[in-house]
C-alpha positions in Angstrom: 4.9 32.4 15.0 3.4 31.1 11.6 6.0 32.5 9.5 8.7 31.2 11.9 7.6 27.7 11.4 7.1 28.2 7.8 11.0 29.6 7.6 12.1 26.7 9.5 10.6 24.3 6.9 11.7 25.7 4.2 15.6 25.7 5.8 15.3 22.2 6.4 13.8 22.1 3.0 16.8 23.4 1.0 18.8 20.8 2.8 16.6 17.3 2.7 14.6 18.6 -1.4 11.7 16.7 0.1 8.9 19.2 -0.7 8.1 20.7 -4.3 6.7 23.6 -2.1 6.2 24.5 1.6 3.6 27.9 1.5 1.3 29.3 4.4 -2.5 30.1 4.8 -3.0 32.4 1.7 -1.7 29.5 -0.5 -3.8 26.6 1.2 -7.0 28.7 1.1 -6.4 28.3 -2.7 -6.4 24.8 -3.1 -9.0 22.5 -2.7 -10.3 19.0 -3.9 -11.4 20.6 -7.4 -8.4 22.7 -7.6 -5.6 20.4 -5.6 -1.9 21.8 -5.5 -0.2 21.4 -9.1 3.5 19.5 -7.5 3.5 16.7 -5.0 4.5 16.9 -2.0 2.9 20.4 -0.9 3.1 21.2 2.5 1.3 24.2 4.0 1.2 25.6 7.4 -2.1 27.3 8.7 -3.0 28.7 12.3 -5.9 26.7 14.2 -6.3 28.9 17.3 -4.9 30.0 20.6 -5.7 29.3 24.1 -4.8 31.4 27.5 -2.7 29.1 30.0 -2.6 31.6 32.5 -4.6 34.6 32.8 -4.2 37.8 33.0 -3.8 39.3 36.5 -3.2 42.4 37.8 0.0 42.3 38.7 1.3 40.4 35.4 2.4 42.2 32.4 1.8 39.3 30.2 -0.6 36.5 29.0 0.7 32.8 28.6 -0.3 31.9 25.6 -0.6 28.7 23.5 -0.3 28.7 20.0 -2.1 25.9 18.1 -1.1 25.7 14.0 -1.2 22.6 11.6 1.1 21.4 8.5 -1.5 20.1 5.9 0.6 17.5 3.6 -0.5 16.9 0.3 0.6 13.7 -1.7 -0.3 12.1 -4.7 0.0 8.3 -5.7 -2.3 7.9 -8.8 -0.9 4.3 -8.9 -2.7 3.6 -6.2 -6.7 4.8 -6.2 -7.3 2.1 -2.9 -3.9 4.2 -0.8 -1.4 2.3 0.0 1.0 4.0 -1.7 -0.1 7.5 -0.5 0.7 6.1 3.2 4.0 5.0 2.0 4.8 8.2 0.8 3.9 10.5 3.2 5.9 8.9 5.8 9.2 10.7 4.6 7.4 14.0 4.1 5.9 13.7 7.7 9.3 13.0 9.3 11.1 15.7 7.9 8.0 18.1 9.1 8.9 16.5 12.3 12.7 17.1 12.3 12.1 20.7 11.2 10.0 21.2 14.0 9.5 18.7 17.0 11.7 20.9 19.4 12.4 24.0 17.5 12.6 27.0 19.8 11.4 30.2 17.8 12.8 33.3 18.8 9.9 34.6 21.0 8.7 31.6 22.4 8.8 30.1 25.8 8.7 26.2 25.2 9.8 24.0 21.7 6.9 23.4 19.3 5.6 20.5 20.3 3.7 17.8 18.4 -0.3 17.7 19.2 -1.9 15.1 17.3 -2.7 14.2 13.1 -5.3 12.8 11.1 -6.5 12.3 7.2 -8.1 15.1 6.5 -9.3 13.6 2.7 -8.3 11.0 0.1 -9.3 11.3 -3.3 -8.3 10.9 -6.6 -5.1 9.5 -5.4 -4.4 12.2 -3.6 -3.7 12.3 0.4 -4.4 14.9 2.2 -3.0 15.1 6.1 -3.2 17.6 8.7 -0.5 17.1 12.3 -0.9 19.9 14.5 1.5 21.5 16.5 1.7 23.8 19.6 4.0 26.1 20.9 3.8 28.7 24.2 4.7 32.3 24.2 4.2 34.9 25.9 2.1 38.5 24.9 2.0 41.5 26.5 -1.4 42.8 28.0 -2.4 46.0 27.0 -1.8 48.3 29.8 -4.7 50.9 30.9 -3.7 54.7 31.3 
């Protein structure tokens, strides 16, 4: 379901040129405060967890399932140590995430993603880092006993 969102982005991407690079968990695990992304914006996409809606019974084939993942935008504004400018600028950059995905039905899936929530993850050095997670409901198969 990751790479489905991440796809998505990067359509909407080649269309709206907002991000210098939309990349998944690999690429996030390799950037950090000391070692921050190299072009602004950066946009990555990382899983947070899943949760059962309905469980299995007996009778059912399949487990509800709700997929939990986050886009992690990174900006940069050196302009601007104090951040005003980082919270200008991420307001383009979060409303594209939000086109590409705010209703998007992957294949697979049962209900549109659906917007969960965001917050500042870290500010520093001029750059802002923000996380809005998403959720989306599919459901897997149960392995079957023989």
């Amino acid at each position: 379901m990751i790479e489905l969102a991440i796809e998505r982005l990067r359509q909407v991407n080649q269309i709206d040129g907002i991000f210098a690079a939309v990349a998944g968990a690999a690429e996030f695990a390799e950037v950090s405060g000391d070692k921050p992304p190299t072009k602004f914006p950066a946009l990555y996409v990382v899983p947070l967890g899943e949760d059962v809606v309905s469980a299995d019974h007996p009778n059912w084939s399949e487990d509800i399932v709700t997929i939990q993942f986050a886009t992690v935008l990174v900006v940069q504004q050196k302009s601007d140590p104090r951040g005003g400018a980082a919270v200008l600028a991420i307001k383009a950059p979060r409303a594209m995430t939000r086109k590409a995905l705010a209703g998007f039905l992957p294949t697979d899936a049962d209900e549109a993603i659906r917007y969960a929530g965001g917050r500042l993850m870290a500010f520093e050095d001029g750059r802002m880092w923000w996380q809005d997670n998403w959720a989306v409901v599919v459901r897997l198969p149960t392995e079957q006993e023989t």
